[in-house]
C-alpha positions in Angstrom: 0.0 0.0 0.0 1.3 3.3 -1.0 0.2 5.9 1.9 -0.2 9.3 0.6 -1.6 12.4 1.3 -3.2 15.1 -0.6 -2.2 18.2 0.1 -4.1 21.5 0.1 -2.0 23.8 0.6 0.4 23.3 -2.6 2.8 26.0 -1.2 3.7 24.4 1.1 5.7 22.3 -0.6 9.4 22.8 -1.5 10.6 23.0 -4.9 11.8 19.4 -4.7 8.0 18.1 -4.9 6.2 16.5 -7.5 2.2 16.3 -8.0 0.0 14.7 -10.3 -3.6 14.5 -10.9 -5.9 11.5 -11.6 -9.7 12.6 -12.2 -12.6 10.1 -13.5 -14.1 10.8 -17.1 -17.2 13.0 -16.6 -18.5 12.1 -19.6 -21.8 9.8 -19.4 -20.3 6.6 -19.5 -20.8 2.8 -17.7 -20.0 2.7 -14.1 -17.3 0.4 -14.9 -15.5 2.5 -17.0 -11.7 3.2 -15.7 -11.2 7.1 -14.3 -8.9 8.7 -16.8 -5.6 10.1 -15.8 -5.2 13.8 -16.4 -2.7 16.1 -15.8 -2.9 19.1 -13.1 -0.9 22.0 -13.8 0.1 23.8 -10.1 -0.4 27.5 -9.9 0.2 29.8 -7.1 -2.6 32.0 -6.5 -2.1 35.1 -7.1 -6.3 35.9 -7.9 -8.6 36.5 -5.2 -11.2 34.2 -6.2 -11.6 30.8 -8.3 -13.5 32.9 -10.7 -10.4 35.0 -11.5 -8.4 31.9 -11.4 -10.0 30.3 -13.9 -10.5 33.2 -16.3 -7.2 34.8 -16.1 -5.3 32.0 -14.8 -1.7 33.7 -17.5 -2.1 37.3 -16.0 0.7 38.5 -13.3 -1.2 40.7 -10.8 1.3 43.3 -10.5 -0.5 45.7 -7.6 -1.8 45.2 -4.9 -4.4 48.3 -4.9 -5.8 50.2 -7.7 -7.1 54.1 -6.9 -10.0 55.4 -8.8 -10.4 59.2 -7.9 -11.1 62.3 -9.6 -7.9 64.4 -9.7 -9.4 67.8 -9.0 -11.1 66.7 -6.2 -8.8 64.6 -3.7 -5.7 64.7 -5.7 -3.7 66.6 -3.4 -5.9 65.7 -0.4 -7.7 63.1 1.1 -6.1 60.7 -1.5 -2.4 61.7 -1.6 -2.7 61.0 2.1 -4.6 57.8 1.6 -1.9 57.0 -0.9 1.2 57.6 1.2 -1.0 55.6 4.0 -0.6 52.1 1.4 2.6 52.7 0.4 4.1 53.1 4.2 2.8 49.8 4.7 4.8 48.5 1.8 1.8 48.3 -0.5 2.1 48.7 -4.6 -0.5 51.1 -5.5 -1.5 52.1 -9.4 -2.1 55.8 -8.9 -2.2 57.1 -12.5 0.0 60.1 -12.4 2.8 58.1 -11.3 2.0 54.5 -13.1 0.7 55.3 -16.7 3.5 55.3 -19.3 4.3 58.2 -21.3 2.2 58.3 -24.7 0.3 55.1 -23.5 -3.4 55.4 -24.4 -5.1 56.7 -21.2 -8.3 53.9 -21.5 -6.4 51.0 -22.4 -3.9 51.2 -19.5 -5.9 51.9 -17.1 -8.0 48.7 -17.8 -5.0 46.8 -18.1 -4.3 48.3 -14.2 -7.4 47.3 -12.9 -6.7 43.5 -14.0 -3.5 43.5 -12.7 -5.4 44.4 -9.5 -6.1 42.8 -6.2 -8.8 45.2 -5.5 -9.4 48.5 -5.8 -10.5 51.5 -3.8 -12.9 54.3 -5.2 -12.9 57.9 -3.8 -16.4 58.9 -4.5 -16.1 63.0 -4.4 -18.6 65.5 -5.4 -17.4 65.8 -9.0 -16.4 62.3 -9.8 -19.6 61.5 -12.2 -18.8 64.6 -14.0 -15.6 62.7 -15.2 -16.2 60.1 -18.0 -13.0 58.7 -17.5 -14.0 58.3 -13.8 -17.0 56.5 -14.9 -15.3 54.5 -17.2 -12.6 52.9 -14.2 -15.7 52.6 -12.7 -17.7 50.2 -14.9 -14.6 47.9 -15.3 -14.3 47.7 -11.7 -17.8 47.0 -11.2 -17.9 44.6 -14.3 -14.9 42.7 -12.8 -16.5 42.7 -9.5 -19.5 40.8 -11.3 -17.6 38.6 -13.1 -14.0 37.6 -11.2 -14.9 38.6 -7.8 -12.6 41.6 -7.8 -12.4 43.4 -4.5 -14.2 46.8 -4.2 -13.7 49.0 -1.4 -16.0 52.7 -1.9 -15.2 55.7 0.0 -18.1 58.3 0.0 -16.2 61.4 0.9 -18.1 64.4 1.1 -21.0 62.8 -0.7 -24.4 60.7 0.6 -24.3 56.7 -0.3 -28.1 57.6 -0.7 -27.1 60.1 -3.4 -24.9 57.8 -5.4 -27.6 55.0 -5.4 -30.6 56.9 -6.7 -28.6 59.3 -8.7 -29.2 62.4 -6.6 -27.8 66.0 -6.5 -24.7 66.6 -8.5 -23.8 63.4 -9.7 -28.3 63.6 -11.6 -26.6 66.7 -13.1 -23.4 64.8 -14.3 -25.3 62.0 -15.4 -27.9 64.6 -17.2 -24.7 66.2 -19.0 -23.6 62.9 -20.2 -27.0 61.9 -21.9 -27.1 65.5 -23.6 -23.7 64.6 -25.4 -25.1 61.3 -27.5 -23.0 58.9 -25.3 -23.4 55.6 -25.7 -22.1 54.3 -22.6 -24.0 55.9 -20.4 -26.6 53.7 -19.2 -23.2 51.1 -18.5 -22.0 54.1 -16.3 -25.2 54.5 -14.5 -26.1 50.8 -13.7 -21.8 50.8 -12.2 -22.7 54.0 -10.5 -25.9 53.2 -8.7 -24.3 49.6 -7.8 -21.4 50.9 -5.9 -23.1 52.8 -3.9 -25.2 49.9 -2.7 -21.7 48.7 -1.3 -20.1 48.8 1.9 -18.0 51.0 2.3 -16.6 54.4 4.6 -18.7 57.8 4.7 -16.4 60.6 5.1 -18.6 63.6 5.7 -16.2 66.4 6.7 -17.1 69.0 9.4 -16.4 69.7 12.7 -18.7 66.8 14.1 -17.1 64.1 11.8 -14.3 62.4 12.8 -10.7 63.4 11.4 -9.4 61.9 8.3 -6.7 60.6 9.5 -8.5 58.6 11.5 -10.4 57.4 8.3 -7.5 56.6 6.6 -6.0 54.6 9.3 -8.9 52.1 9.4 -8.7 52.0 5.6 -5.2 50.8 5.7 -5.8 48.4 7.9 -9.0 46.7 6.3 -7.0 46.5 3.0 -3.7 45.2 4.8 -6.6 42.7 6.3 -8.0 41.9 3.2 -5.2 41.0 1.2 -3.4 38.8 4.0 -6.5 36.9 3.9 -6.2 36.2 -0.2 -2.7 36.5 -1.1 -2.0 33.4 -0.1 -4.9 31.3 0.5 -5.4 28.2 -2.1 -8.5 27.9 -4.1 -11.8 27.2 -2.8 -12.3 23.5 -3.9 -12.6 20.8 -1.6 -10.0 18.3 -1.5 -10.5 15.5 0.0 -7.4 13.6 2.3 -6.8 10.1 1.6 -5.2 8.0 3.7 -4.5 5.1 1.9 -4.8 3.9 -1.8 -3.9 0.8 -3.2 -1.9 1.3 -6.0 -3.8 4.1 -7.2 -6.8 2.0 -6.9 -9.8 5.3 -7.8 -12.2 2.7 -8.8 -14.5 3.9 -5.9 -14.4 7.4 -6.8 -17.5 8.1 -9.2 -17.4 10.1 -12.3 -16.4 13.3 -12.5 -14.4 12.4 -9.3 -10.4 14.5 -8.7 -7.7 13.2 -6.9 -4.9 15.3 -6.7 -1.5 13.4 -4.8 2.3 14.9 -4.4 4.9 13.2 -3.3 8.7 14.1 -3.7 9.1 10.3 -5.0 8.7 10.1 -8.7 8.6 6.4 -8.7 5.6 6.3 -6.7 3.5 8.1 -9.7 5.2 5.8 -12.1 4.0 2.3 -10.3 0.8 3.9 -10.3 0.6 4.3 -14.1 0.1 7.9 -14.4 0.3 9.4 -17.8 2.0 12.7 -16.6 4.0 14.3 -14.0 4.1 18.0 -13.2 7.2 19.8 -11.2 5.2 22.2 -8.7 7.1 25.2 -9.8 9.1 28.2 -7.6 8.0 30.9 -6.3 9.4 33.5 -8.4 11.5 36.7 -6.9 8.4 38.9 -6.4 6.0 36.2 -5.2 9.1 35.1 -2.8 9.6 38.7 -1.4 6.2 39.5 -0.1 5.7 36.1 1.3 9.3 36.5 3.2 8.1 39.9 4.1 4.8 38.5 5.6 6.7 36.7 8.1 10.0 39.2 8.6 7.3 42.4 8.7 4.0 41.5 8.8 3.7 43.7 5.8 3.6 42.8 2.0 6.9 44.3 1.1 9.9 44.7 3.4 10.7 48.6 4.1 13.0 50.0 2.6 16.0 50.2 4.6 15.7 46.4 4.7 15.1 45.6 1.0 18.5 44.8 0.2 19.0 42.0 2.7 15.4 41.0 2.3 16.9 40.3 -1.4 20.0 38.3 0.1 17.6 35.8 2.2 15.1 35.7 -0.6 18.2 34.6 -2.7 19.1 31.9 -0.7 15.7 30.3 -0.1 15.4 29.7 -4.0 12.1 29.9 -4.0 10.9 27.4 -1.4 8.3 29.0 0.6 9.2 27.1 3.4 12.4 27.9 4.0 10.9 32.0 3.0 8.4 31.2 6.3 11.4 30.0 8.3 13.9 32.8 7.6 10.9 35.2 8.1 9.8 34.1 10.8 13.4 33.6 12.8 14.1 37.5 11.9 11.0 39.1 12.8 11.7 41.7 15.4 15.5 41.3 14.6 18.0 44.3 14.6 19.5 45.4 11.3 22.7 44.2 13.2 21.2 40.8 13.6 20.0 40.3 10.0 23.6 41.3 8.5 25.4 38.8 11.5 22.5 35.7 9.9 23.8 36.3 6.1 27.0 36.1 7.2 26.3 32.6 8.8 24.7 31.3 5.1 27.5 32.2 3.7 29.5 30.4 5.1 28.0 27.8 2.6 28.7 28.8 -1.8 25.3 27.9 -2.3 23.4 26.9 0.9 20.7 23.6 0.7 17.2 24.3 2.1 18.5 21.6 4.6 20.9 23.7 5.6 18.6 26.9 6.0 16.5 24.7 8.1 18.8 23.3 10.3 20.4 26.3 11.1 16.7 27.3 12.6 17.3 23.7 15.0 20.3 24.8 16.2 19.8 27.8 17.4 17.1 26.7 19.6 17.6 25.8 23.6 17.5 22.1 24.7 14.2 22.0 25.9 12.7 23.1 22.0 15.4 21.1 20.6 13.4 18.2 22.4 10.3 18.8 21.8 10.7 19.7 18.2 12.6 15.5 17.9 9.6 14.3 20.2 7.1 15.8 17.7 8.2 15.0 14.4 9.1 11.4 15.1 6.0 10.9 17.4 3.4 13.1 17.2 2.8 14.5 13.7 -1.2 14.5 13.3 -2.0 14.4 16.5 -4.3 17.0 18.9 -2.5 19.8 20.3 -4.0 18.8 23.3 -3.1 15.6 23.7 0.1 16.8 22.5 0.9 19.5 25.0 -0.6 16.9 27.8 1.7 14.6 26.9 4.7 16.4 26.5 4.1 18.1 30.1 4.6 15.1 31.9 8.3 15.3 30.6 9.0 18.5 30.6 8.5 21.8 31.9 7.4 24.5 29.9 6.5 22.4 27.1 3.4 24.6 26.3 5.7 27.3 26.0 8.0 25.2 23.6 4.9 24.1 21.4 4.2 28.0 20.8 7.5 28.6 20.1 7.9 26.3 17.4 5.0 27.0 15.9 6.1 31.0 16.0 9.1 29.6 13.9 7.3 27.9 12.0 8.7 24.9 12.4 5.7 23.2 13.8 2.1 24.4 12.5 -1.6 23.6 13.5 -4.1 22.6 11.0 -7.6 23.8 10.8 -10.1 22.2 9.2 -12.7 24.9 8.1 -15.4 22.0 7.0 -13.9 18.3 8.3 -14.6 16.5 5.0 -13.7 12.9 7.0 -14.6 11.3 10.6 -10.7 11.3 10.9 -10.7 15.4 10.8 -13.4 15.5 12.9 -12.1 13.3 15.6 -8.3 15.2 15.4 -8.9 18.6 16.8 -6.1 21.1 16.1 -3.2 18.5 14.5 -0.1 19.3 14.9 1.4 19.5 11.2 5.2 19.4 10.6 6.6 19.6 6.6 7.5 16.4 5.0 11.3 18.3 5.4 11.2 19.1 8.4 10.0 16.2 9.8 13.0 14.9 7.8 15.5 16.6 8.9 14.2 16.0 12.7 14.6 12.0 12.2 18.1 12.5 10.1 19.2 14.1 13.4 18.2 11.1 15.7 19.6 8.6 13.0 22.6 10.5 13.3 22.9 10.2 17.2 24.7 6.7 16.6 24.6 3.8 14.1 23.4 0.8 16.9 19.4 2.1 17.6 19.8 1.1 20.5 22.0 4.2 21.6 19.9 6.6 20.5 17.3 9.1 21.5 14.2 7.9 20.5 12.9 5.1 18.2 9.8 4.9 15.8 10.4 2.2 13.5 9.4 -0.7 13.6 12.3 -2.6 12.7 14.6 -0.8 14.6 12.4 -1.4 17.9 12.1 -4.8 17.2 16.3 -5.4 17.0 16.2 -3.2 20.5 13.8 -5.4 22.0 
């Protein structure tokens, strides 16, 4: 029996892994017909939705906020502040007087801005319907909203939702003006215009009884900064399903129309299964790597910029495994300058340094006590409850709560959470303690190494090796 897991989280693996897809025909066919094999084609996400994922699946998003504002409104206001807000938290922001390209048609771009979008935020101003290339943003926004599940975050500033919705005041006068001119897009603009203002959003009145825009703008920041933690990096919304054990591929009991998605870093283990082809999950390239690594080493998106050059050094070495990018992240959080330049110097003291080696230098420098528990977890309790876990481990030592959150701070533990337990297994197992295939690894490789007669070492989980102590 070949026991394998499917994994959900296909970042998670390093660079090494391999993954292939078997799914069942979906056409109507006999019961007994054999599933055919297909081939899946890993992609980090880099949309906010499977609806974007599966319609622009090619496209690099290159920000991670788009502005729509009208220039001679909030230009050198409310949204120069809002944008120096985005960028202090280390945010790429199309703003068109900085972003558009000389001579570069003024539509076109913009569109092409919006797709290359996470989500965008509209500053809804007095005179913003009086601008047609306002209106036009708008609709795209709105039809990509309908269509991909773009993100759309409105800011009514100085303006009633109400207003906006039913077409009142000056933007009825805007909309009037447009109508008079012949243009055809108009009704477009109107149905985008009346449907953002249905949205949720922040209403910035201004006056001495409203609150101050900073204020505003601080809340803003942090809802975005909220909202693209929450995507960046999540996988797609279908359900996988784990599998525990399958006999030699055996997806006989899976009905049509059925996925089964396995990894493994073993390539033979897809060839005794007969499957037609193999994928290598890919890297994460430098960008992708950088605001992962900056997640963990910042909590921001992009490292600042007084650390961007050694943010580039670590991103370097970790060549694109996002585990060793959580890892490195995660040990420098909160770190001195001082401190980052004195961990380079330590990888290089290897020409080109292994993930192995990135990952054990994390070990190391942990005391005896999370040295312990780290070896006591990986080769004994991988999948099990916290609880039982932390129960467990307390009988032997003390502090080992303590150690348990520490590792998981480093990342060199993690819990799983099961959002809908899709098996009685998930149900059962509250909290699991997860360790990477690596890591887990690397943890045994250290034990092995302890001495080459079992019985002189640490601890023992195989069975053979118990046996010949015994």
């Amino acid at each position: 029996m070949a026991a394998l897991f499917c994994s959900l989280l296909l970042l998670s693996h390093n660079q090494y892994s391999f993954m292939a897809a078997a799914a069942s025909s979906s056409s109507s066919s006999s019961s007994s017909s054999s599933p055919q094999t297909v081939s899946f084609h890993d992609q980090i996400p880099e949309q906010l939705s499977p609806a974007i994922a599966s319609s622009s699946s090619s496209s690099r998003l290159k920000h991670q906020v788009f502005l729509s504002f009208r220039g001679e409104d909030t230009r050198h206001t409310f949204t120069a502040h809002l944008l120096i807000a985005l960028k202090d938290k280390g945010m790429n922001v199309f703003f068109d007087e900085e972003t558009l390209e000389k001579g570069e048609q003024l539509s076109q771009a913009l569109s092409r801005a919006i797709a290359a979008s996470y989500l965008s935020i509209i500053v809804l101003s007095v005179g913003y319907a009086s601008s047609k290339s306002c209106l036009s943003e708008l609709s795209d926004i709105m039809h990509r909203k309908d269509t991909q599940g773009h993100i759309v975050l409105p800011i009514f500033y100085h303006v009633d939702p109400s207003d906006v919705r039913n077409l009142r005041g000056s933007f009825k006068t805007s909309f009037d003006e447009h109508e008079s001119n012949r243009l055809h897009q108009v009704q477009r603009w109107k149905s985008a215009f009346t449907e953002v203002g249905k949205l949720k959003g922040w209403h910035i009145e201004g006056g001495k009884f409203d609150r101050p825009e900073p204020e505003y703008i601080k809340d803003i920041v942090e809802d975005v900064v909220k909202k693209l933690m929450t995507s960046k990096f999540r996988s797609a919304s279908a359900k996988f399903v784990g599998i525990d054990q399958i006999d030699c591929f055996g997806v006989k009991h899976f009905g049509d129309g059925s996925k089964i998605i396995v990894t493994s870093r073993d390539r033979q283990v897809f060839k005794n299964g007969g499957v037609d082809k193999i994928h290598d999950v890919r890297k994460l390239n430098e960008n992708d790597s950088l605001q992962l690594f900056s997640t963990f080493a910042f909590k921001l998106l992009n490292p600042p910029a007084d650390f961007r050059d050694l943010s580039n050094k670590f991103i370097k070495y970790a060549r694109g495994s996002p585990l060793a990018l959580r890892v490195l992240g995660s040990k420098l959080y909160k770190k001195s300058r001082k401190e980052w330049e004195s961990e380079v110097d330590k990888l290089k003291e290897y020409s080109q340094p292994k993930i192995s080696q990135i990952l054990r230098s994390s070990f190391d420098e942990l005391d005896e006590l999370d040295k312990n528990i780290f070896l006591d977890t990986v080769t004994f309790f991988k999948g099990t409850c916290k609880e039982d876990v932390e129960k467990t481990l307390s009988c032997c030592y003390k502090g080992a709560l303590c150690g348990i959150s520490n590792l998981i701070g480093k990342c060199l533990l993690e819990i799983k959470h099961f959002r809908e337990p899709t098996d009685l297994l998930q149900r059962l197992v509250s909290e699991p303690i997860d360790v990477h295939d690596m890591l887990e690894e690397m943890g045994k490789d250290i034990v092995r190494k302890e001495s080459i007669d079992p019985g002189k070492r640490s601890r023992l989980w195989g069975v053979k090796d118990v046996y010949q102590v015994l």
